[in-house]
N, C-alpha and C positions, 0 to 999 in steps of 0.2 A: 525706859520709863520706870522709873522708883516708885512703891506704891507699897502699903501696907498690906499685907495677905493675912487677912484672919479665916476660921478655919470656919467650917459648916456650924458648928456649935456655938463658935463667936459669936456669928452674927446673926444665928436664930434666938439668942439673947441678946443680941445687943439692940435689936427691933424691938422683942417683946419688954425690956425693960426703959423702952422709949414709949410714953403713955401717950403721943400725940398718934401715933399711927394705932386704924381701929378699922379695919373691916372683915372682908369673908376669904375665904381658900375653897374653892369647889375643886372638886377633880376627880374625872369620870376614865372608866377605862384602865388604869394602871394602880390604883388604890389610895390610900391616905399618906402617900410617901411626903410630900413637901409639910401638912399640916404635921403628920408626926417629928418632924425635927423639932418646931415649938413647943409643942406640949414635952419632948424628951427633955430641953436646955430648961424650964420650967418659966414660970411667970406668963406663959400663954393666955390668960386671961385679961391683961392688959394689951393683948396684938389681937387677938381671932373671936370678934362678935361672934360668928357662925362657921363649922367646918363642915363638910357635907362629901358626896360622895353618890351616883345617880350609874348604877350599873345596867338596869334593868336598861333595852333604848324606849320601850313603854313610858315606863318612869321617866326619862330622862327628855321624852318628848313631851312629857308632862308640865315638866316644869321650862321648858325650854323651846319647845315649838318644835315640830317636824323639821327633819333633815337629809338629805337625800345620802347625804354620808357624814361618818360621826366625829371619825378623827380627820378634820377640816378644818380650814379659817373659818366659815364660814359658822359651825358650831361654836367656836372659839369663842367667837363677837358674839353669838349673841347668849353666850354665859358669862361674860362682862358684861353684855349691856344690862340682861335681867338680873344680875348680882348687885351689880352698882348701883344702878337705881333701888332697888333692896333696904340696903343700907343707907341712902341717904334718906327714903321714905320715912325708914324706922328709925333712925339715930340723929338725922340734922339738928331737930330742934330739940334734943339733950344735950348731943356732944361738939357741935357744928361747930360755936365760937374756939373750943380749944383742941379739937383732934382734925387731922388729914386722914381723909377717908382714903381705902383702897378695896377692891377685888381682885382676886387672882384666881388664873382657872387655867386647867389644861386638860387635855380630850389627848389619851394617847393609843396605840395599839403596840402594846409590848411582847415581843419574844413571850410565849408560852406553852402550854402541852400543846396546845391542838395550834397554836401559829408560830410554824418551825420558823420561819423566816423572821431577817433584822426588823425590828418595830421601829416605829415613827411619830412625833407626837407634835402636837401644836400646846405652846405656852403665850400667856400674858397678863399684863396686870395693866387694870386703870387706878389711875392716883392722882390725890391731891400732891401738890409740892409743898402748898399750904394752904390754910384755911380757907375756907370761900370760893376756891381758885375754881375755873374749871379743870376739870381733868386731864391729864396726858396718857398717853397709850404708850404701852414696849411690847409687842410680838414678836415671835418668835417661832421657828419652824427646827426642828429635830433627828436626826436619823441616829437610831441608836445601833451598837457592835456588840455589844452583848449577845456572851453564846447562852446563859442562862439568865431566867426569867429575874431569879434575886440580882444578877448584877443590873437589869434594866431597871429594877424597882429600885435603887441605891440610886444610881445615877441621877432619875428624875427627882429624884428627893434632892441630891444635892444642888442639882440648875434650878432648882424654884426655890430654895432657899437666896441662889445667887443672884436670883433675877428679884425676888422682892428686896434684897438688900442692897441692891443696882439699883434701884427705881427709886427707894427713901432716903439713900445716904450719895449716890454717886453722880444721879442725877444730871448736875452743873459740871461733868465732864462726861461727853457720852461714851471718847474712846477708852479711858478707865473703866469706864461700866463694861463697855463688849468685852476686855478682857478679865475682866471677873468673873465672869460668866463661868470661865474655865476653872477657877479655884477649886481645888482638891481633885479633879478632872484630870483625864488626859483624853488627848485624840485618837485611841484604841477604842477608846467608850461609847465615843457620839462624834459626830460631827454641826454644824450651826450653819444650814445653807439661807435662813432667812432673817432677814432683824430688821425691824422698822418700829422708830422713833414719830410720836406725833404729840402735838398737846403744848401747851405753853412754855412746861419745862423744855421742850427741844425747837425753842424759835430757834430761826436758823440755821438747823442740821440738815445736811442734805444726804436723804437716806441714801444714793446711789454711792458716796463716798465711805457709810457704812458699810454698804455693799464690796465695795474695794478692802477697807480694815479686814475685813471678817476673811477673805481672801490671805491675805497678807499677814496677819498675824494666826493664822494654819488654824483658826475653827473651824476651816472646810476647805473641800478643795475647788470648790466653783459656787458662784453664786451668779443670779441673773435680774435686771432691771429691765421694763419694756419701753416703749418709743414716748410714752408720757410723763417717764422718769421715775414711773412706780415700781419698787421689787416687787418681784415674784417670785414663789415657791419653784423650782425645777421640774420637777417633780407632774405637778400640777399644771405648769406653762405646755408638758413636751408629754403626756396623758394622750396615749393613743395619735400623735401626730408624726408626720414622716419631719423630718430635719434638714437642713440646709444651713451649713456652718461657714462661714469667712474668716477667715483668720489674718490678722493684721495691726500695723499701729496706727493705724489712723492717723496721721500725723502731719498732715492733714489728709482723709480720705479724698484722693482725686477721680479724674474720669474714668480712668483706669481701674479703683478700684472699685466704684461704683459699677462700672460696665459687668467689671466679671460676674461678680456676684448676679447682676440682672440675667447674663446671660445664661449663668448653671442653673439658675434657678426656673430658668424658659426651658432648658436642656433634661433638669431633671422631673420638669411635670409631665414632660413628652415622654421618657423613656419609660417613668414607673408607670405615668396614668390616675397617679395622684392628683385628688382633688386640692386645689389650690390653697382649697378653706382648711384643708385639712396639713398645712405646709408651716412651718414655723422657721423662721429666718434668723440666721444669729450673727451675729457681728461680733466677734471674738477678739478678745484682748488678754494675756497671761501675763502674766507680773513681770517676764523677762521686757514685752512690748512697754512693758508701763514705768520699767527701770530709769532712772534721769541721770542719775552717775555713776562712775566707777564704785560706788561704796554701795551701791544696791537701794539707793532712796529712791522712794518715789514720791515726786511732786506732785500733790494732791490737786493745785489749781490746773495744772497743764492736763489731769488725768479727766476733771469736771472742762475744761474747754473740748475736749476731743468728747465727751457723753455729752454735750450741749450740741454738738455737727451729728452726731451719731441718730439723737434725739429729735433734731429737727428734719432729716432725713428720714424718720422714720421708721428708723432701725430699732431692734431687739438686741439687747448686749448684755453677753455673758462674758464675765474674768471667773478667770479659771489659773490654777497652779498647775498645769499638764502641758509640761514644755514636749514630750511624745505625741506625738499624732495617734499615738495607740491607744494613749491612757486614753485620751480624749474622747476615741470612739467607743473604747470598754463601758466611759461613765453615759456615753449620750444611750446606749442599749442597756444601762441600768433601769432606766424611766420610759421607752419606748420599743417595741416590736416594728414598729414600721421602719420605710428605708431611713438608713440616714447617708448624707454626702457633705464632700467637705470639699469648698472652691477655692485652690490652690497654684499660685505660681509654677511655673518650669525650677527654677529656683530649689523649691520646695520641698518639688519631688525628690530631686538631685540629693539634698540632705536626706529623705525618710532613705535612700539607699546606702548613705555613711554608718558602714559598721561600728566605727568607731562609738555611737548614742548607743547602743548594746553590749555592753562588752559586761553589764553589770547582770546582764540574762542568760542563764545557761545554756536557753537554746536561743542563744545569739539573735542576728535578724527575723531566721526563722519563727523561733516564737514573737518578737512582736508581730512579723506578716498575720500570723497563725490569730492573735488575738484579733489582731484591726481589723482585718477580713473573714470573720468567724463567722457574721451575721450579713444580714445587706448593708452592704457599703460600699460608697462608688465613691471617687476621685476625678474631679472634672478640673483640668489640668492646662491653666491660660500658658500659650508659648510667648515666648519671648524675643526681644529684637537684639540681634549679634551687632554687635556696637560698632566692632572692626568690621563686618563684611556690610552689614546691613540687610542682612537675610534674617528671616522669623525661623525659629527654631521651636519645633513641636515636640512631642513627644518619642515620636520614634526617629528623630534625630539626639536624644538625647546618650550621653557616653557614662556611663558608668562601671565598676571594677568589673572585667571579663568573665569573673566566674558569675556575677549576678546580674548578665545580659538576658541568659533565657527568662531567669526570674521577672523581669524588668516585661520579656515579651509574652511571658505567660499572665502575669494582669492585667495588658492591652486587649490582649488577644479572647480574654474571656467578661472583657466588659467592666473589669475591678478601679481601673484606670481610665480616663476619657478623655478625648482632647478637645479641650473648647476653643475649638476654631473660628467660633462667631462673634468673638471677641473686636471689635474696629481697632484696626490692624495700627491707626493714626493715634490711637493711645497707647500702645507698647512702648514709647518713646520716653513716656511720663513717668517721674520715679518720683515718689512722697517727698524723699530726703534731697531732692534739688529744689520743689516747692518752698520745702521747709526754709532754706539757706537764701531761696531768693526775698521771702518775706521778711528774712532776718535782718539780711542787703539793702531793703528797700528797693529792690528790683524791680521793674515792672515787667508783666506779662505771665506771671506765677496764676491770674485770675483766670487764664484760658486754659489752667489746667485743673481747675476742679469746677463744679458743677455753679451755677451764678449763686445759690443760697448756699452755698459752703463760704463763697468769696466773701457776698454780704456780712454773713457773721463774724469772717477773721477781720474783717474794716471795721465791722462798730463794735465790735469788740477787742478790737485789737489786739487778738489771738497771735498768740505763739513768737512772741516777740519777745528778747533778751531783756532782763529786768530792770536797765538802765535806758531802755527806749519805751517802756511805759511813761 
């Protein structure tokens, strides 16, 4: 995708010398880093009514209303809602007929003396697209890599420059916008696990296929959307809760994969003793699950049919870039202390023991075992049906290279591995990718292998069918 790349500087003058846009920059927490690029490129006085700056959380509940925590969405919103209305109070009936109002705010916690640890911050702006309009929303969620406090503050300067110049000029393409975002950036610096588009300029953008872009073009390495199709923060979704992970392509989710997951997730409230409320379920998709050809594209309709079965089921779904089992679990114990488990095929496991996915770690399998299993972590482990004998095969029928048999009986045996035997032994038979080919077929009898509201949707929808039988 060809696209022009102007620099931080460019476009903090190419705003300010656009007289139609006119509103405010607040920004609490990390300092005057985005207002100062305008005032640096000069003509600021034609972009920024008001620039501000609310450190004290005194002051800043002052002007903003109590908040149980500062750097949030929930602060976010409501220093856009009181900035906004601000500005159109004081300015509509001077400027209203020929400027498009905007506020922009961000509440960050950045790297500094006394907070050794990576900082985080929430961004957004409301804006007109034009005059009179109602407003549109772009938020944004942050995880900065900076080992020192000047590179966090550089950073944030440069993404609030690129998000209000996304929001005035790019608008009417949103995936241009998300990646601009990166300009002058790289991914050592921050990572973008959240983006959500609302407001007249984004009729028809469906934020959960944002959610995929942001993935996919490496702003981050997982983002997450819940059963009503809304993103969520990571972060904030998986806050003191124990995990339960699925991993698969859904393609179409059958009984079978329906079942396991019900059943680890019966399996894993018994064993910790976790309250249920306290249990976050995830339906997991990595970019390799979401692949559609040999050249590595992914079909964005087929990706929005499988998060519509996903969504009506219920389900919680994180895409993630973590084709390891390991990274996966590194990042779910970035954001939570409590257990987490992951509901996996026989299949599955068979690959986590292929030395060959290590060969790029010096200490080989070992260290990834060493990372994945560092914290609590358990593997609830569905067997499978031997096609030629017709016998189920479980875990400790399972055959792996002879030197990492004990390996193999040393995480049985201490509870790291678990066999989910309570699996209905009459869905092991069922495999996505026979589904798949019978729907394609015209086949009938593909409906008694997945759950009747999965069937109903592939019929009136007429999911997953080759593009010359639409």
């Amino acid at each position: 995708m060809e696209r022009e790349i102007k620099d931080t500087h460019q476009k903090a003058l190419a705003i300010n010398l656009d007289l139609a846009n006119y509103g405010t920059i607040a920004e609490i927490g990390a300092g005057q880093e985005t207002a100062r690029w305008f005032f640096r490129a000069g003509g600021a006085a034609g972009t920024i009514a008001k620039a501000m700056s609310a450190y004290d959380m005194k002051v800043s509940d002052a002007i903003y209303g109590s908040a149980s925590r500062y750097v949030s969405r929930e602060r976010l919103e409501s220093m856009l809602d009181t900035e906004y209305s601000l500005v159109l109070e004081r300015l509509h009936e001077s400027r209203g007929q020929c400027s498009t109002f905007f506020a922009f705010a961000n509440t960050v916690a950045a790297r500094s003396f006394t907070h050794k640890t990576n900082g985080h911050g929430w961004l957004g702006i409301r804006f007109q697209s034009k005059p009179f309009e109602q407003p549109s929303n772009i938020i944004l969620h942050t995880g900065l890599s900076g080992k020192k406090h000047v590179r966090d503050q550089e950073t944030l300067g440069i993404l609030g420059v690129n998000l209000i110049y996304g929001a005035m000029h790019l608008h009417h393409d949103p995936e241009v916008l998300l990646l601009s975002l990166m300009d002058q950036l790289y991914p050592e610096m921050l990572e973008i696990d959240l983006l959500e588009f609302s407001g007249p300029a984004f009729k028809g953008v469906d934020n959960r296929l944002v959610a995929l872009r942001l993935v996919q073009h490496k702003l981050g390495d997982a983002t997450m959307f819940l059963a009503n199709g809304q993103v969520t923060q990571v972060s904030d979704a998986l806050w003191r809760k124990a995990v339960l992970i699925e991993r698969s392509r859904f393609r179409p989710p059958t009984k079978l994969t329906i079942d396991m997951l019900d059943r680890a997730q019966a399996a894993f409230v018994e064993d910790t003793g976790i309250d249920p409320e306290q249990l976050v379920v995830l339906s997991e998709m990595t970019l390799n699950d979401l692949t559609a050809t040999d050249s590595g594209e992914i079909d964005a309709q087929d990706f929005l049919n499988r998060a519509d079965i996903l969504c009506a089921l219920n389900k919680n779904v994180l895409i993630s870039s973590y084709g390891e089992y390991y990274r996966l679990a590194q990042y779910m114990f970035r954001y939570t202390k409590m257990p987490v488990a992951i509901a996996m095929g026989l299949p599955s496991l068979k690959q986590i023991f292929n030395e060959e996915y290590y060969e790029d770690m010096s200490g080989g399998i070992l260290e990834s075992f060493g990372r994945m299993f560092k914290h609590d972590l358990r593997l609830y482990v569905c067997p499978e049906l031997d096609s030629s004998t017709g016998k189920t095969i479980g875990i400790n029928d399972l055959q792996v290279a002879p030197h990492l048999q004990h390996l193999l009986q040393y995480l049985i045996e201490n509870n790291y591995v678990k066999p989910l035997d309570t699996v209905n032994e009459a869905y092991l038979a069922i495999f996505s990718h026979d589904v798949l080919d019978m729907i394609r077929a015209g086949e009938r009898g593909w409906e008694l292998m997945v759950h009747d509201e999965v069937a109903d949707i592939i019929r009136q929808r007429r999911l997953f069918l080759n593009s010359d039988q639409n």
